[in-house]
N, C-alpha and C positions, 0 to 999 in steps of 0.2 A: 637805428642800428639793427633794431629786431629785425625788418626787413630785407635786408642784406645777409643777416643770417637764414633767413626760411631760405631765401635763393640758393644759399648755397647747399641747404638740406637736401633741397628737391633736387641739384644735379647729384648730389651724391646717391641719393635714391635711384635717380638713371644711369646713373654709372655702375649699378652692377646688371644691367641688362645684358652686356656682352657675357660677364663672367657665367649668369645663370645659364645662358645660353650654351656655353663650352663644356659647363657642370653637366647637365641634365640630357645634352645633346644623343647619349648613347643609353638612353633611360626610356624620355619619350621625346615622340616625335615635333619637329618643328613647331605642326600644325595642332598636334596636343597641348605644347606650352603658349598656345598662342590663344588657343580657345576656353583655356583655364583659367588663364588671366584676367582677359576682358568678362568675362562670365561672371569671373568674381566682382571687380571693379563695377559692371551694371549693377549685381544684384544691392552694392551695398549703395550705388547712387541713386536708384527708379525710386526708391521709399520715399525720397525728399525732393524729387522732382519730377513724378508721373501730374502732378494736377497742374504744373507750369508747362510741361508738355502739351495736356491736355488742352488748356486754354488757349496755347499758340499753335491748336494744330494745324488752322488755317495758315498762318504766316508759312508755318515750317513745309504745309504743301504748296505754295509759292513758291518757297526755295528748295522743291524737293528734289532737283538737280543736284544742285553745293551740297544736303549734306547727304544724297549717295555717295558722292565721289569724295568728300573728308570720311565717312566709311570704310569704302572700300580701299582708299590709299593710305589714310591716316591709321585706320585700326586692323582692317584685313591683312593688309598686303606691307608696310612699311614694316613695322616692329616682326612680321613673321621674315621679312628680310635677315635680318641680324641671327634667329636663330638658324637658318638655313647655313648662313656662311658659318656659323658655327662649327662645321662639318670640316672646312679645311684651314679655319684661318686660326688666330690666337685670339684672345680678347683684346688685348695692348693694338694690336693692328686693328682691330675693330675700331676700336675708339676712335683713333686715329685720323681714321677714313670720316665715321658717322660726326664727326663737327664741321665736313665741310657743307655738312646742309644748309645753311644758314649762304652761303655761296648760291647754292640754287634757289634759293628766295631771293636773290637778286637776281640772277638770271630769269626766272620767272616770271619778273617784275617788270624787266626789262624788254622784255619781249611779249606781255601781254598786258603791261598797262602803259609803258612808254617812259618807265620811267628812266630819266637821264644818270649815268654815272661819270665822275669826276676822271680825271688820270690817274688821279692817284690811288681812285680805287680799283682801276684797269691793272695797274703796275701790281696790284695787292693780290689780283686775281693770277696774275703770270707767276707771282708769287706762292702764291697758295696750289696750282697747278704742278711749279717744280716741286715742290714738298710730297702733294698726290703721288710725281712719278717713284720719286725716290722711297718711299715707304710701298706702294704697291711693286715694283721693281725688285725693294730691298737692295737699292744703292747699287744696280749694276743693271748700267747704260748701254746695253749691249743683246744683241739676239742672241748671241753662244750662252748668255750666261743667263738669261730670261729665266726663271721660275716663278709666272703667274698661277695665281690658284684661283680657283672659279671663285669662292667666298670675296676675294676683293671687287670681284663685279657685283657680287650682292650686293657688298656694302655702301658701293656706287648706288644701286637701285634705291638702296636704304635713303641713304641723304638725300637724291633727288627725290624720291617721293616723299621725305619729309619736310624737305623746301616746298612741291607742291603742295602740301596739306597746307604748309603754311602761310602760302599768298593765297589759298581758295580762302584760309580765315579772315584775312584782313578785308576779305566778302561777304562777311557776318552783319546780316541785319542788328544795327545797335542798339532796338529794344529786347535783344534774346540775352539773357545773363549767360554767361561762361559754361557755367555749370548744367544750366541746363539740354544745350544744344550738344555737351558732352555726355551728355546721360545718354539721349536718341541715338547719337552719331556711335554710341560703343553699342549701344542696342541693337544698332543695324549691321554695326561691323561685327558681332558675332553671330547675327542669322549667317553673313554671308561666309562665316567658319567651317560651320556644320560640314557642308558638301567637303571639301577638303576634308577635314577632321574623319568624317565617318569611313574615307576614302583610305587613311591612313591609320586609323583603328582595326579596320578589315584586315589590312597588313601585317598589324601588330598590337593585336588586340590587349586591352589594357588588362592586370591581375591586380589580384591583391599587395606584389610587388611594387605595383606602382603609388601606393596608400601608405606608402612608409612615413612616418613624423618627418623627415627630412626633407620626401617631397610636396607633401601637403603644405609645412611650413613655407615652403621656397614659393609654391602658388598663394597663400594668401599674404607673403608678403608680394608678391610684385602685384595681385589685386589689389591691396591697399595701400603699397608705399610709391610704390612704384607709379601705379596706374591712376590714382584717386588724388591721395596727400601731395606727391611732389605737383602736379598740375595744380593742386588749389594755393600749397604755397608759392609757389611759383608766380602766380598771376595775383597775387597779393603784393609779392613785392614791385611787380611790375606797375601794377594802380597805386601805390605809394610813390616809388621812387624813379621810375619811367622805364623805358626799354632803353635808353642808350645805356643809364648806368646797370642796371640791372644785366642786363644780356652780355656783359662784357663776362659774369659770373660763369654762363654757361661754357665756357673754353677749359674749364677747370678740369671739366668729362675724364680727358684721358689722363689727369694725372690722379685722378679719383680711379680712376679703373684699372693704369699699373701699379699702385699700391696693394690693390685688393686680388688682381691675379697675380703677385710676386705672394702674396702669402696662402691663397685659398688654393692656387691653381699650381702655382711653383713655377708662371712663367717668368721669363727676363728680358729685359729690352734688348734691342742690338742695333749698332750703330745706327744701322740705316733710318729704324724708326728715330733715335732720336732725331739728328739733322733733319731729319724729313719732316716729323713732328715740330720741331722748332719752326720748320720753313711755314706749313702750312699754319702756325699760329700766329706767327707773324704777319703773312698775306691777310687772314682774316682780320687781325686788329686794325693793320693799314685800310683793310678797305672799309672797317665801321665804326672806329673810333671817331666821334664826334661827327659822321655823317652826316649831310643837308639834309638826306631822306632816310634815317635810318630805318631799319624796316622791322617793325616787332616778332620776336623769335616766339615761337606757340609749338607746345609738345603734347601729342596726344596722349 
């Protein structure tokens, strides 16, 4: 039962990514909370995993392709998604959107390793698709009534390249521990920060405004809850108790994230997201509940 509970710790942990996103979005910049984060999360994982690095550093220049690109997708560019769209969309729609990643790890799967899917998980996918339109849409099927906001294509970019991180992992040589190739891969995704970052500091360069208890707090927790403990609990309970049962946990996201923006942020659901929300939860259960090939969900 322990293990069932850390699972659920760790999505709660990720379920306030949107929120801090929406909080902080008019403070500092995207690319500011993005390099504060993983910065923090390296420094507090290199201590216990520079000599495991060291010793694999041949393997890891082998595969030194796989982990540019879970870098650059997984820690650069994915997570910096979310708080981009941060700018026009709400957290509850974030969420929303960022579970159908786990879609594009099938799709991914499908188209670059062969793998077969069932009807039924086709039918899941048409399902999960009408849910997308109606929460991006906001329930009106209609060009007069259209009001897309760019942040939903973010969030689009968000899940897809969080589904590719996730089929580049199940690419992981399996004498590299978890933990370690996450130490390198945040290492690398924060060199590739800097440029951005200093790009957007020039902009809006940081003060002592920015040093407030409130927001130092909010960086070392998504360095350490966020970014570190939810990924170790995580994969604890996944080597206990498997991905099919365990990963069914991770859907919980959005009802973990409209709880925390109805009270932090003071947003509220509306119609459209719930049906839409319901549809895509549904699509997703139908097409991974007890799966032939389920495909293990991995969060950087």
């Amino acid at each position: 039962m322990i293990y069932y509970f850390l699972a659920v710790v760790a999505v709660f942990f990720w379920s306030f990514n949107a929120v801090v996103g929406r909080d902080l979005i008019y403070i500092l910049t995207p690319w500011q909370i993005a390099f504060f984060r993983w910065f923090i999360a390296f420094i507090i994982l290199i201590p216990s995993t520079w000599r495991d690095i060291w010793n694999h550093r041949r393997l890891f220049w082998r595969h030194r392709v796989l982990v540019f690109w879970q870098a650059l997708i997984g820690i650069t560019l994915s997570n910096t998604f979310v708080y981009i769209a941060s700018y026009s969309v709400s957290a509850i729609q974030m969420s929303l959107i960022s579970v159908t990643g786990p879609m594009f790890l099938i799709l991914f799967s499908v188209l670059f390793s062969g793998l077969k899917i069932s009807p039924r998980q086709k039918v899941g996918f048409l399902v999960t698709g009408a849910g997308l339109l109606a929460v991006v849409l906001k329930g009106h099927f209609s060009w007069e009534a259209l009001d897309f906001q760019w942040g939903d294509l973010w969030m689009l970019l968000m899940a897809a390249t969080f589904g590719f991180y996730s089929f580049l992992n199940t690419k992981k040589p399996k004498i590299l521990k978890q933990i370690t190739l996450l130490s390198l891969v945040i290492g690398l995704g924060c060199l590739m920060c800097i440029p951005p970052f200093i790009c957007e500091t020039m902009k809006s360069p940081l003060t002592m405004a920015h040093l407030s208890p409130k927001i130092i707090g909010i960086m070392i927790y998504m360095g350490i809850c966020n970014s570190v403990l939810a990924y170790l609990f995580w994969n604890m309970a996944i080597n206990k108790k498997g991905a099919v049962r365990v990963g069914m946990l991770y859907y919980l996201m959005p009802i973990f994230t409209t709880v925390e923006a109805w009270l932090i942020l003071g947003e509220h659901l509306v119609m459209a997201q719930i049906y839409g929300g319901i549809l895509i939860l549904g699509g997703i259960l139908l097409t991974n509940w007890r799966a032939k090939h389920h495909l293990r969900i991995e969060r950087p």
